[in-house]
FIPA-451107 format. One record per residue: residue in three letters; y, z, x of N, C-alpha, C in turn. Coordinates in nm, 4 decimals, always signed. Each point is the difference from the previous one (the first is absolute). Example, Ala and Ser with C-alpha at 12.3 -4.5 7.8 and 13.67 -1.06 7.14 Angstrom:
resn=ALA&n.yy=-0.5690&n.zz=+0.7800&n.xx=+1.3190&ca.yy=+0.1190&ca.zz=+0.0000&ca.xx=-0.0890&c.yy=+0.1200&c.zz=+0.0000&c.xx=+0.0900
resn=SER&n.yy=+0.1050&n.zz=-0.0720&n.xx=-0.0350&ca.yy=+0.1190&ca.zz=+0.0060&ca.xx=+0.0820&c.yy=+0.1090&c.zz=+0.0730&c.xx=-0.0770
This chain:
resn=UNK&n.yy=-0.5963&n.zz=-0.2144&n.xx=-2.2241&ca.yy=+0.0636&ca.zz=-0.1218&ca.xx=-0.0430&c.yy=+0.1258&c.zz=-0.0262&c.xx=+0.0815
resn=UNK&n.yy=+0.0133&n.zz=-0.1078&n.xx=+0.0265&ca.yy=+0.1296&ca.zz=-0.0303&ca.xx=+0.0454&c.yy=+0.1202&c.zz=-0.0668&c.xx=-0.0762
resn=UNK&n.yy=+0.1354&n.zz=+0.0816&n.xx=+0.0854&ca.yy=+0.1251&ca.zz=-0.0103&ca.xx=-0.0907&c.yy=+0.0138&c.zz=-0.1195&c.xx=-0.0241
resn=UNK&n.yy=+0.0639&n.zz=-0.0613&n.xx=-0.1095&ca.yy=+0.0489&ca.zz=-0.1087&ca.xx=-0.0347&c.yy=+0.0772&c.zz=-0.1025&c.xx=+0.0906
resn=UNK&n.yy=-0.0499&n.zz=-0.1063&n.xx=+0.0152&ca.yy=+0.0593&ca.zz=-0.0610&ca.xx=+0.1252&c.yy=-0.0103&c.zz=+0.0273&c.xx=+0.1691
resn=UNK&n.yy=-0.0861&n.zz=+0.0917&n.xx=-0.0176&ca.yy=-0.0886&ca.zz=+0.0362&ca.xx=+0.1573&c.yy=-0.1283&c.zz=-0.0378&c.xx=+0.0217
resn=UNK&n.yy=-0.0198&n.zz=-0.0829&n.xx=+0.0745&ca.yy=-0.1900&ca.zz=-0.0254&ca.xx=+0.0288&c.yy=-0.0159&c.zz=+0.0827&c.xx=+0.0869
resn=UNK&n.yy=-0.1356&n.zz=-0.0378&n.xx=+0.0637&ca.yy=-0.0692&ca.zz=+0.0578&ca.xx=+0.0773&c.yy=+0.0346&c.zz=-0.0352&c.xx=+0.1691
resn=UNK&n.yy=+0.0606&n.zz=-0.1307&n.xx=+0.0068&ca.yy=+0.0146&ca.zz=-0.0159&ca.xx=+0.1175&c.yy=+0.1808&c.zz=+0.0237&c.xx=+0.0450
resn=UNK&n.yy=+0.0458&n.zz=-0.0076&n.xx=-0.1036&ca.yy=+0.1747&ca.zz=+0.0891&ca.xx=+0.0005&c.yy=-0.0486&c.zz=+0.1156&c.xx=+0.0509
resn=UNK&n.yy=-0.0239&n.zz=+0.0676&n.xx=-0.0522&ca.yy=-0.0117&ca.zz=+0.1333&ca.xx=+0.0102&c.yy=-0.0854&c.zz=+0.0775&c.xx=+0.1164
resn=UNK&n.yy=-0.0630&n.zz=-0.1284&n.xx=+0.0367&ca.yy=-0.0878&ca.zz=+0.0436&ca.xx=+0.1867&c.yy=+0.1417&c.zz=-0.0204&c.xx=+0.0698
resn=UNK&n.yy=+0.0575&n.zz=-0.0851&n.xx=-0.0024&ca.yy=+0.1412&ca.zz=-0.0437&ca.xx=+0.0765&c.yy=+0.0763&c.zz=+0.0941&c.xx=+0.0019
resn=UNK&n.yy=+0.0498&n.zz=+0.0555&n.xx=-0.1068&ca.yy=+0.0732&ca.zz=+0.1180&ca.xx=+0.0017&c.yy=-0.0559&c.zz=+0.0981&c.xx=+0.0210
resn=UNK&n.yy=-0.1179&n.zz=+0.0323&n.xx=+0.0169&ca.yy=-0.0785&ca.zz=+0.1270&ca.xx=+0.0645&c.yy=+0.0794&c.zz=-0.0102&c.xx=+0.1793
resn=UNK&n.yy=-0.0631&n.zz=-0.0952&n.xx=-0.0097&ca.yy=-0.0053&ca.zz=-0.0340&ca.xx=+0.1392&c.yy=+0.1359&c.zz=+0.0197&c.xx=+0.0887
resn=UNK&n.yy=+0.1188&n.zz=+0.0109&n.xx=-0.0890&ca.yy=+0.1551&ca.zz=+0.0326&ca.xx=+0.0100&c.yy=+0.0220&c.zz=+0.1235&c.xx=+0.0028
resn=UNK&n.yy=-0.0780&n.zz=+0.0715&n.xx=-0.0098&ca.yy=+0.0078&ca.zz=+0.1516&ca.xx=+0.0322&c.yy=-0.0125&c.zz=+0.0656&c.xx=+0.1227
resn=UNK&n.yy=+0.0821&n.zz=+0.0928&n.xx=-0.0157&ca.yy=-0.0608&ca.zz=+0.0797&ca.xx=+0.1819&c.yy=-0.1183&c.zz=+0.0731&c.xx=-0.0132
resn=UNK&n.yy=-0.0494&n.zz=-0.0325&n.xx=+0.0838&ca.yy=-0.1246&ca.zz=+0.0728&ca.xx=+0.0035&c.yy=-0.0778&c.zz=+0.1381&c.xx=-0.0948
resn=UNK&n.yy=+0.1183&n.zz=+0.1050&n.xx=+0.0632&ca.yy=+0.0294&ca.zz=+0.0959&ca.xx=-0.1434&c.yy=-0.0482&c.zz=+0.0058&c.xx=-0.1621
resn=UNK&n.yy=+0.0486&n.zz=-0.1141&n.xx=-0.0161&ca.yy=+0.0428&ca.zz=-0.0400&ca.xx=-0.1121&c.yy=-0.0955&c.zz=-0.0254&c.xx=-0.0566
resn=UNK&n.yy=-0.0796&n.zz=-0.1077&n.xx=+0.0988&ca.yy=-0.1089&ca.zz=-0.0630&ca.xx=-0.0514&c.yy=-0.1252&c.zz=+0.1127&c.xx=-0.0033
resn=UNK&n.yy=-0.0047&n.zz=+0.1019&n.xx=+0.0666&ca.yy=-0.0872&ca.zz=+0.1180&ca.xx=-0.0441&c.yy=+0.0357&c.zz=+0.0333&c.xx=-0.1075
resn=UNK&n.yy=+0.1177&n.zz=+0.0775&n.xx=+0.0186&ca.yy=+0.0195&ca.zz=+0.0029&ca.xx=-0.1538&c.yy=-0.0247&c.zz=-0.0418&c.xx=-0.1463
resn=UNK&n.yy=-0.0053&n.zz=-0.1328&n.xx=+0.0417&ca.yy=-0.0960&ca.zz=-0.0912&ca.xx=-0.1102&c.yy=-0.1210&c.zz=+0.0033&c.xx=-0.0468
resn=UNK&n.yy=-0.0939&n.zz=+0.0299&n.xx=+0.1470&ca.yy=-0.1279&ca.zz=+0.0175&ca.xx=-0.0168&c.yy=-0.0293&c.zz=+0.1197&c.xx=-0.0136
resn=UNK&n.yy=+0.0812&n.zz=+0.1121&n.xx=+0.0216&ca.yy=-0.0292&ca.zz=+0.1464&ca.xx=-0.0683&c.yy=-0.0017&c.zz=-0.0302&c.xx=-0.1423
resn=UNK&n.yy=+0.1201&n.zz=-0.0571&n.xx=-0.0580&ca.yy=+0.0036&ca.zz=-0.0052&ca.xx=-0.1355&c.yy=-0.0977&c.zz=-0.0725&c.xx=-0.1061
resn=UNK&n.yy=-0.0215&n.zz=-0.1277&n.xx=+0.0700&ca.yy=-0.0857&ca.zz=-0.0851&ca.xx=-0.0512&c.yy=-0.1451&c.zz=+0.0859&c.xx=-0.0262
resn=UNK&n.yy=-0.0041&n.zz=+0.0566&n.xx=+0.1390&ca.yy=-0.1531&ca.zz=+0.0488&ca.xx=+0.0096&c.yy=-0.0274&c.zz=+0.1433&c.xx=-0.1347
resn=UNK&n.yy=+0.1477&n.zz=+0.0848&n.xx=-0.0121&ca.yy=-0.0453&ca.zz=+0.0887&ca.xx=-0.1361&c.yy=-0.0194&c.zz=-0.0933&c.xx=-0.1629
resn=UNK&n.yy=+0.1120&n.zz=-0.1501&n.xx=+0.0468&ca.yy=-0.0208&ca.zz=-0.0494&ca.xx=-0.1382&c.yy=-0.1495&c.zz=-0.0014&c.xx=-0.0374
resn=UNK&n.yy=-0.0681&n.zz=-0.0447&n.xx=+0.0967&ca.yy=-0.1298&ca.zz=-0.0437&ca.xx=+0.0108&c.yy=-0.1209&c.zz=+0.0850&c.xx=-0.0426
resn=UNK&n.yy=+0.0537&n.zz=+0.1220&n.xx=+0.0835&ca.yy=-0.0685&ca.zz=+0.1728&ca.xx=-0.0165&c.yy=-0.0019&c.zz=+0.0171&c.xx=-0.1659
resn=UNK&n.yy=+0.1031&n.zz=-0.0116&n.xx=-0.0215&ca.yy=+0.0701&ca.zz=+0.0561&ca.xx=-0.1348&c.yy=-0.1214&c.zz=-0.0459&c.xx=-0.1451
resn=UNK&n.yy=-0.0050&n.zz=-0.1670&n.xx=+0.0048&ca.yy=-0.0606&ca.zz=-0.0641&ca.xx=-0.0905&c.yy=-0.1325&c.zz=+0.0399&c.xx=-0.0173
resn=UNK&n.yy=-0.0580&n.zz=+0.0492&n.xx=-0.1370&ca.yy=-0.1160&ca.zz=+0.0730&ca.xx=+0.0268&c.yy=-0.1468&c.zz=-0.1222&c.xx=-0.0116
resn=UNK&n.yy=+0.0187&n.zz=-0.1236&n.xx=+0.0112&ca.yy=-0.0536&ca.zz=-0.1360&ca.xx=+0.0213&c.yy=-0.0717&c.zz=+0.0445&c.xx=+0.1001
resn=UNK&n.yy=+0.1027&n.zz=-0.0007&n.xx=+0.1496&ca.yy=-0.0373&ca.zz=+0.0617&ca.xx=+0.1243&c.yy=-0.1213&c.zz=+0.1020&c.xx=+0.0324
resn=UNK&n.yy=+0.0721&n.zz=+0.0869&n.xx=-0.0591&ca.yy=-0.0449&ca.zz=+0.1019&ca.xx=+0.0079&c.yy=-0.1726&c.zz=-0.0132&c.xx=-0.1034
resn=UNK&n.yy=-0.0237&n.zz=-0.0493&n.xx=-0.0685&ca.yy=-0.1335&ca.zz=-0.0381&ca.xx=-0.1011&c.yy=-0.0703&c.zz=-0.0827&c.xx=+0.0703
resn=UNK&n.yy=+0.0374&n.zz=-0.0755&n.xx=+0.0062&ca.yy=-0.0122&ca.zz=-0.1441&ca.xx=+0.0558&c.yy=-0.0511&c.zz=-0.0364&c.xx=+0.1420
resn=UNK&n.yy=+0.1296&n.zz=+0.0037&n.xx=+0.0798&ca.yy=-0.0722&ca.zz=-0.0057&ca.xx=+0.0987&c.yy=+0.0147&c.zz=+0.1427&c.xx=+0.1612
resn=UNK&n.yy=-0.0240&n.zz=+0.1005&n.xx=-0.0356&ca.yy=-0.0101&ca.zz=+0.1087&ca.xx=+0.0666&c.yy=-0.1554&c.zz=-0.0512&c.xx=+0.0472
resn=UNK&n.yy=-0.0347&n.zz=+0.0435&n.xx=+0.1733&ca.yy=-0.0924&ca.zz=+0.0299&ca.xx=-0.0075&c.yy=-0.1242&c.zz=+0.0603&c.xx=-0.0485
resn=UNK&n.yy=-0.1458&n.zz=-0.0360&n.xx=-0.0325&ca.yy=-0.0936&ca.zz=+0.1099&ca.xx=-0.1001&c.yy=-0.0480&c.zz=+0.1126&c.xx=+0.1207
resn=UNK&n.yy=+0.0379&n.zz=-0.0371&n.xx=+0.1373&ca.yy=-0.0480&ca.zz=+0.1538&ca.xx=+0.0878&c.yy=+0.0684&c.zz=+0.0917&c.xx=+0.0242
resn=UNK&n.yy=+0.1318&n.zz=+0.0179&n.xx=-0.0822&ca.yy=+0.0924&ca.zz=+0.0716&ca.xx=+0.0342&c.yy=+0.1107&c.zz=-0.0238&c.xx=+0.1089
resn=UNK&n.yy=-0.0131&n.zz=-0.1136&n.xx=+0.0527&ca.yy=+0.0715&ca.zz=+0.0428&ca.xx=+0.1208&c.yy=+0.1502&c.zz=-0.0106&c.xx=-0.0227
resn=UNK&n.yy=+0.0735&n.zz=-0.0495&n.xx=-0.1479&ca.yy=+0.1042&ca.zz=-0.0211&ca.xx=+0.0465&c.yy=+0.0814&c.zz=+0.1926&c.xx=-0.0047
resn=UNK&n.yy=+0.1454&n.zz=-0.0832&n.xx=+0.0919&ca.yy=+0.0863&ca.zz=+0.0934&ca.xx=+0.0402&c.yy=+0.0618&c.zz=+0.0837&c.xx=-0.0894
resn=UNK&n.yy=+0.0148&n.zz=+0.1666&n.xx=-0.0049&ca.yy=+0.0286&ca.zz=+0.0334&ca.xx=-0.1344&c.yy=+0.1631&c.zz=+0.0153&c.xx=+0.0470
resn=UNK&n.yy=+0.0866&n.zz=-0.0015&n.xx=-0.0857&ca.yy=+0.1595&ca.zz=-0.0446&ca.xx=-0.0093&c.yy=+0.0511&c.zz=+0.1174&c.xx=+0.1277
resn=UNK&n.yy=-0.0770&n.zz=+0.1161&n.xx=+0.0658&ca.yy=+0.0625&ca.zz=+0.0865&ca.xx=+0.0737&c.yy=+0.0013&c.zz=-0.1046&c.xx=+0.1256
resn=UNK&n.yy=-0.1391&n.zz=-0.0515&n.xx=+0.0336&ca.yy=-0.0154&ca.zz=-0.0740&ca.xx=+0.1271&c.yy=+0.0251&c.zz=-0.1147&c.xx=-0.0173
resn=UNK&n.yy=+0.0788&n.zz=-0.0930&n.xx=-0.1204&ca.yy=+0.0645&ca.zz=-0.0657&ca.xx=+0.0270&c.yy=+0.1320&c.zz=+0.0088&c.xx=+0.0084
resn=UNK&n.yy=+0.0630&n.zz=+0.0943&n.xx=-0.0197&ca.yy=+0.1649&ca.zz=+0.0439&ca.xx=+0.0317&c.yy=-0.0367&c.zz=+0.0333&c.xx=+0.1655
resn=UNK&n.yy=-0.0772&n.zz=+0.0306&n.xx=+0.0352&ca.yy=-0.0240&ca.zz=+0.0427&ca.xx=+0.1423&c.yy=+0.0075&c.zz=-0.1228&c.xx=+0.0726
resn=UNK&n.yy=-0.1017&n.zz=-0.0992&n.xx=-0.0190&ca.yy=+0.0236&ca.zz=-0.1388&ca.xx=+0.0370&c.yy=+0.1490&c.zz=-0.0924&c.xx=+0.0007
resn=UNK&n.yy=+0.0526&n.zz=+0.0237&n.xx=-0.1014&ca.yy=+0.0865&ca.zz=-0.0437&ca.xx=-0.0080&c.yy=+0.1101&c.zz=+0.0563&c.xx=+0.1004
resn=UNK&n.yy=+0.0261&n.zz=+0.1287&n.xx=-0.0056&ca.yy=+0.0744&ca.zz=+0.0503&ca.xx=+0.0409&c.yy=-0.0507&c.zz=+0.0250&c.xx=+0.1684
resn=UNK&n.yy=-0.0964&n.zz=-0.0556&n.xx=+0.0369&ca.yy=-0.0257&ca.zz=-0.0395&ca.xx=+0.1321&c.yy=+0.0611&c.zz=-0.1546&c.xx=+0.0376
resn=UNK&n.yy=-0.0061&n.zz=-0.0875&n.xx=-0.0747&ca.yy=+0.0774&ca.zz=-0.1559&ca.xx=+0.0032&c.yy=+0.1449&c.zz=+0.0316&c.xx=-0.0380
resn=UNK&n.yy=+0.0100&n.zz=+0.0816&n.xx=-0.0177&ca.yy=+0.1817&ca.zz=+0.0121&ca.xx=-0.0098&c.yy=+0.1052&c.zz=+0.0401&c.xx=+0.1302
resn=UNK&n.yy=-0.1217&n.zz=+0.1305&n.xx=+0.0387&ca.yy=+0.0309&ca.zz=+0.0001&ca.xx=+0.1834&c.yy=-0.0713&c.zz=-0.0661&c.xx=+0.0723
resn=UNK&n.yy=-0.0555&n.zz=-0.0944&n.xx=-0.0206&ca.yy=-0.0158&ca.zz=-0.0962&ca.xx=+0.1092&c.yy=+0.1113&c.zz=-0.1172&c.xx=-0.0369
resn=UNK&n.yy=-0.0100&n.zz=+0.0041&n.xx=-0.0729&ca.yy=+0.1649&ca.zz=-0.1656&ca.xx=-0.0390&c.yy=+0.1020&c.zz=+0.0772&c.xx=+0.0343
resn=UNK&n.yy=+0.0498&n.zz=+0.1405&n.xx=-0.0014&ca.yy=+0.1127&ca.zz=+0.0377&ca.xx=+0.0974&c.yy=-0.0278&c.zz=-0.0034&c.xx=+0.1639
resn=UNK&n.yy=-0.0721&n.zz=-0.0285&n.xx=+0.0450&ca.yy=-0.0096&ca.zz=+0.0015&ca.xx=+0.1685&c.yy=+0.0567&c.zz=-0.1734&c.xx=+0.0306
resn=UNK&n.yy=+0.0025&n.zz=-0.0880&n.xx=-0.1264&ca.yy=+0.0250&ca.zz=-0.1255&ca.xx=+0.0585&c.yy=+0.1541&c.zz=+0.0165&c.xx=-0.0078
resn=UNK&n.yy=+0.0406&n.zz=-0.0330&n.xx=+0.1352&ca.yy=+0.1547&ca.zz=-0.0467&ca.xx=+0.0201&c.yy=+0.0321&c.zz=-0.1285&c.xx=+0.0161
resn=UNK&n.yy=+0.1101&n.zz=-0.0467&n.xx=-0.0793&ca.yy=+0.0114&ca.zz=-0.1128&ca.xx=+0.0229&c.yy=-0.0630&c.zz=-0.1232&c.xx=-0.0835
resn=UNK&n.yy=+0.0361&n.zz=-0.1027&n.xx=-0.0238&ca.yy=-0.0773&ca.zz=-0.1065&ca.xx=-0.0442&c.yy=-0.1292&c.zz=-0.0425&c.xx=+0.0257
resn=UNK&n.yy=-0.0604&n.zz=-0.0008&n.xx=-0.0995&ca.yy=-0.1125&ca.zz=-0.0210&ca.xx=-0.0222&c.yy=-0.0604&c.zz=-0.1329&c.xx=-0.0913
resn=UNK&n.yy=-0.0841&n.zz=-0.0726&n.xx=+0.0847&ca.yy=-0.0295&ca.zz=-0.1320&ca.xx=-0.0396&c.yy=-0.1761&c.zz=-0.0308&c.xx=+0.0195
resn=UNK&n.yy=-0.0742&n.zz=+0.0614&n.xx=-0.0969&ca.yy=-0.1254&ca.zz=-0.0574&ca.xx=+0.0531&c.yy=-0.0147&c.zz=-0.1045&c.xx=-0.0273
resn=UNK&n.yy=-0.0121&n.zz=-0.0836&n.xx=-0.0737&ca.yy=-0.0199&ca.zz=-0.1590&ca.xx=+0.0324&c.yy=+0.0578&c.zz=-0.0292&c.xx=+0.0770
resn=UNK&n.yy=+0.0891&n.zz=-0.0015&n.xx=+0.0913&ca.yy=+0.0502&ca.zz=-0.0320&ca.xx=+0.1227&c.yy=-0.0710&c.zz=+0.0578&c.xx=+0.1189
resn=UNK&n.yy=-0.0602&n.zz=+0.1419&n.xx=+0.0409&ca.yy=-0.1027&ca.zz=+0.0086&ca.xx=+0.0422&c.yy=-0.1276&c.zz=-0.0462&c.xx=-0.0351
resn=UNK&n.yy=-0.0338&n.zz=-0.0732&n.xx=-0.1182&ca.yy=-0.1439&ca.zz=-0.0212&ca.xx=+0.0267&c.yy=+0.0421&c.zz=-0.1684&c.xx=+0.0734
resn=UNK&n.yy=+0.0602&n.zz=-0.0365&n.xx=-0.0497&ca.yy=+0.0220&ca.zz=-0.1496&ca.xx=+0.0753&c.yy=+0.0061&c.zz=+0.0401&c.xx=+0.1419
resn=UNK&n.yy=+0.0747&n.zz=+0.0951&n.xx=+0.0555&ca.yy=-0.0174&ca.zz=+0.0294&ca.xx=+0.1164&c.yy=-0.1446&c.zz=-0.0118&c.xx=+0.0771
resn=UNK&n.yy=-0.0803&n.zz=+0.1041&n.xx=-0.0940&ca.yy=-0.1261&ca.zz=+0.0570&ca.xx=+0.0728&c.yy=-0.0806&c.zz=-0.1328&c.xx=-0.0001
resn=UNK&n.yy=+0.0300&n.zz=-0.0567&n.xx=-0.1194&ca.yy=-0.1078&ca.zz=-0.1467&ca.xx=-0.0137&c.yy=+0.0682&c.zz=-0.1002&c.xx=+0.1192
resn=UNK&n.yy=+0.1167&n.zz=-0.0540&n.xx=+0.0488&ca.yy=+0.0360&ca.zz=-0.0445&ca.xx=+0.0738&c.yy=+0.0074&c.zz=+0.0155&c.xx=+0.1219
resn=UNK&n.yy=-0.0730&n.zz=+0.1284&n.xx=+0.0566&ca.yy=-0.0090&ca.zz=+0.0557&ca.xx=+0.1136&c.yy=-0.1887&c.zz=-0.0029&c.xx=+0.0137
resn=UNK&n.yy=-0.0719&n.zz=+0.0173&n.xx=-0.1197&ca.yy=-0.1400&ca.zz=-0.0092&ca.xx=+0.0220&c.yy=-0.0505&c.zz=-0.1599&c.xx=+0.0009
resn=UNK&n.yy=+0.1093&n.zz=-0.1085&n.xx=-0.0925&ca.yy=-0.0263&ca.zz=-0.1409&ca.xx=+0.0504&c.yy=-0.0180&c.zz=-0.0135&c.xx=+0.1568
resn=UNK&n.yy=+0.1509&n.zz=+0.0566&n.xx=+0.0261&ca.yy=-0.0179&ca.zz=-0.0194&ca.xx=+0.1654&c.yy=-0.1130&c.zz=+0.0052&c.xx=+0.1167
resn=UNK&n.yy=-0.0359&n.zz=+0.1061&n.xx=-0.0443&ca.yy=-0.1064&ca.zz=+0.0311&ca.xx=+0.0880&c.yy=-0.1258&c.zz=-0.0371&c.xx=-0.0114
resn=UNK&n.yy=-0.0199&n.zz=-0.0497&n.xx=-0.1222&ca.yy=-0.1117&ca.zz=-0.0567&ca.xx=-0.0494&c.yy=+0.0017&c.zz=-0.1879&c.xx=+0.0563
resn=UNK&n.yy=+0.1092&n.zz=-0.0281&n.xx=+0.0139&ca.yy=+0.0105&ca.zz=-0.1472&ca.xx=+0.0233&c.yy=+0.0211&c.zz=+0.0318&c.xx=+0.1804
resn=UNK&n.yy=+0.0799&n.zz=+0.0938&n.xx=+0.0288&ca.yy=-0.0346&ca.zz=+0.0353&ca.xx=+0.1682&c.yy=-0.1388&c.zz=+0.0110&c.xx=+0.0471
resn=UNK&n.yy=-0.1255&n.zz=+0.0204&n.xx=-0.0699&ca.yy=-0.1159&ca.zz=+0.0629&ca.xx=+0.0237&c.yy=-0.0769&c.zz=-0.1172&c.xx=-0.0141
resn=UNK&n.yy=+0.0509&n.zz=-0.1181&n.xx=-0.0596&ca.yy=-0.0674&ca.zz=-0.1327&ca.xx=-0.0202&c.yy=+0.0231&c.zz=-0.0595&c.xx=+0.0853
resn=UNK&n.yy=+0.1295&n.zz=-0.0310&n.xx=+0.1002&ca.yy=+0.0350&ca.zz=-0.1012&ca.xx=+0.0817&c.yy=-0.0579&c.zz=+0.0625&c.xx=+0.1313
């Protein structure tokens, strides 16, 4: 549920105000809220077994934690994907003329 006076699209905004860090952090947390609820876990767990048991997902996790420390510096992917898309227009409209 969300806090009183927070929607859904506040609260992408202020995600989005985070350092990078941070915002893992979020999704570590979010992701045990998620673990936690036994809905999940009844509900919708795979029926072949495959999901991850909590050792290999601390492993996972704790593999995305040292990889978000190797980034230095500011970090903007929507600003790279506009990049990549604005650089594959190019060449795509170079390849027409």
């Amino acid at each position: 549920m969300m806090p009183a006076g927070v929607n859904f699209d506040e609260l992408k905004q202020k995600v989005t105000q985070l350092a990078i860090m941070e915002q893992l952090k979020l999704v570590s947390y979010i992701c045990e809220q998620i673990t936690a609820h036994s809905f999940v876990s009844k509900n919708l767990a795979p029926k072949d077994g495959t999901l991850a048991s909590p050792k290999e997902a601390d492993k996972l996790l704790a593999l995305c934690d040292a990889a978000a420390e190797m980034w230095e510096g500011k970090f903007d992917a929507a600003e790279d994907i506009r990049q990549m898309r604005q650089e594959r227009d190019e060449q795509i409209w170079a390849s027409k003329s």
